[in-house]
N, C-alpha and C positions, 0 to 999 in steps of 0.2 A: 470270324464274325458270322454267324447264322442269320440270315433274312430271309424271311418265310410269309409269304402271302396264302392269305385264306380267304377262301371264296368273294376274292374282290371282285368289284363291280364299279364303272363308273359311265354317270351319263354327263353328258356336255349338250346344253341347250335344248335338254327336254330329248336329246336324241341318246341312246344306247352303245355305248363306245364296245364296250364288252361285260362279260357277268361270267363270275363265278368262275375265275382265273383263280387255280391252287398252284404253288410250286414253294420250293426250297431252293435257297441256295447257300450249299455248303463250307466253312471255311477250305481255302485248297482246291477249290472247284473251279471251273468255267463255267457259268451257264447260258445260252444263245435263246434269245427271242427270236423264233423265225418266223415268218407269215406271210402275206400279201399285203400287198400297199395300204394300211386305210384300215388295218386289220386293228390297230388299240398297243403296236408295240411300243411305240416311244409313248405313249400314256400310261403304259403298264410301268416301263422303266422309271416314269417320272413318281408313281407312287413308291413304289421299292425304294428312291430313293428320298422319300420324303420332300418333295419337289411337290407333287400332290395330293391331295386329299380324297381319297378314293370314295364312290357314292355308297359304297355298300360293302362289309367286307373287312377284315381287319389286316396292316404289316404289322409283323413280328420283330422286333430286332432282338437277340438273343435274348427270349421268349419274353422280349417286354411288348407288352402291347402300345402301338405308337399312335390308336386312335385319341383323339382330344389333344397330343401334343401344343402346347402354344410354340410359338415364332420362334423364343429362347432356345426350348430345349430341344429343336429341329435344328439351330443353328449350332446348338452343341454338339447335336451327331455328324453335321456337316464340317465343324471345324475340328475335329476331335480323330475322327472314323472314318470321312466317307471322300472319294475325291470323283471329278466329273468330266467326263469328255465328252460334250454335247457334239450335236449338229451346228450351229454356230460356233463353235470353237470356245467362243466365252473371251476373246483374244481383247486385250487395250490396245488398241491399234497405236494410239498414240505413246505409247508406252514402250521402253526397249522389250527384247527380247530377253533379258535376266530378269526385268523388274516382272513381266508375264509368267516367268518359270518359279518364282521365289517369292513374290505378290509381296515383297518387302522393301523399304524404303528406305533412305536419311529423310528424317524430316526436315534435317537443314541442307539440304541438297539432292541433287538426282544420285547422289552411290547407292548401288543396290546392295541391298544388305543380305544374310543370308550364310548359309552355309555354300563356302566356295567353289569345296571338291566334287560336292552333291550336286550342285549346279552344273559343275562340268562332266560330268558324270551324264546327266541326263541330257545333255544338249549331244553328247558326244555319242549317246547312243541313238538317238532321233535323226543324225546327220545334220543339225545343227551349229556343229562345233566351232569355234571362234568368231562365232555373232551375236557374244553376249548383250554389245552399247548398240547394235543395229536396231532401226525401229520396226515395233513388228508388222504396221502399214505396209511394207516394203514386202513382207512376203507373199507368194502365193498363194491360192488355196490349199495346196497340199502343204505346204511349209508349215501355214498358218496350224492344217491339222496335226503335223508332228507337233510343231509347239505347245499344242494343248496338251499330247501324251507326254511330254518332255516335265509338263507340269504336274504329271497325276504320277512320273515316275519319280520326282524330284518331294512331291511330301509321302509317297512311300505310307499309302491308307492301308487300312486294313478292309478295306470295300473299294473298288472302281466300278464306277457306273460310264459304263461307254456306250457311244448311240451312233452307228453306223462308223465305226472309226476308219475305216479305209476308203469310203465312197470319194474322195479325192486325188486317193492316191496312185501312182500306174503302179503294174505288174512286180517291179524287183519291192518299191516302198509298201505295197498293200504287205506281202509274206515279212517284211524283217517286223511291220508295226504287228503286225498277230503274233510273235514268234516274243512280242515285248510286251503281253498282255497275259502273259502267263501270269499271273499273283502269286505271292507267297499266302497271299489268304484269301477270302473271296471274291472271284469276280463277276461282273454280271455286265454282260454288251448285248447290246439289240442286234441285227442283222440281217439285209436287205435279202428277201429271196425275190426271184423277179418271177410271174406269175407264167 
């Protein structure tokens, strides 16, 4: 999937976030947002991924233009194409650690529904493995962050949108989560440079 920003721009409260940010980002690719604190990356991130509505500037998704999109067909590319591993995590705290990887349900009871091997698949590769019925309260912050990736590797998009994904985690967990952010198609993470 091709996402291609052109000469975005976006202000917040009359103030100048950034202007006239171009890039591509290629199916099979990485691409890293790197900057200074305060620089407009996780804002930039949040347009690319249709999260927001840039002031000025159009996103491309395979050369469709995604100015004017309504709510619907953002939710289409988000449910469809695109998967998220923010800075909060996005975690249901109250929720187990399956039903958080597989965001599926019984409606007539807590069994989480889903494909099971995939499920273990991705909890097994995050170092989560055999705490599917555990709640996700329970973990820490770095836990909580594989969980979030466990969930971007378990719907297997054709876009990840990552925002700082290792700033939780120590030294052996930060290299195995980058070495798991590889895509089969495009990828796009923000990433912290410190000044």
């Amino acid at each position: 999937m091709h996402i291609r920003a052109e000469a975005v721009s976006v202000d917040i409260d009359g103030r100048r976030i950034f202007s006239d940010a171009t890039l591509t980002c290629a199916p099979g690719t990485m691409t890293a947002l790197v900057g200074r604190s305060g620089s407009g990356k996780t804002t930039l991130l949040h347009c690319l991924g249709l999260l927001q509505e840039p002031t000025g500037g159009r996103v491309m998704v395979n050369d469709l233009d995604t100015t004017g999109w309504r709510s619907g067909r953002r939710r289409g590319f988000w449910h469809d194409s695109a998967s998220f591993v923010l800075q909060d995590y996005g975690i249901m705290e109250e929720e187990s650690i399956a039903f958080n990887v597989t965001m599926r349900s019984s409606p007539f009871g807590s069994r989480t529904l889903g494909d099971r091997a995939k499920l273990c698949a991705a909890l097994d590769a995050t170092g989560l493995a055999g705490r599917e019925v555990e709640t996700a309260a329970h973990l820490s912050g770095g836990e909580k962050q594989r969980l979030a990736v466990a969930r971007a590797i378990y719907k297997d998009a054709a876009v990840v949108f990552v925002d700082e994904p290792t700033a939780s985690l120590d030294a052996a967990n930060r290299s195995h989560v980058v070495g798991l952010q590889r895509p089969r198609g495009a990828g796009l993470h923000r990433r912290r440079r410190h000044p």
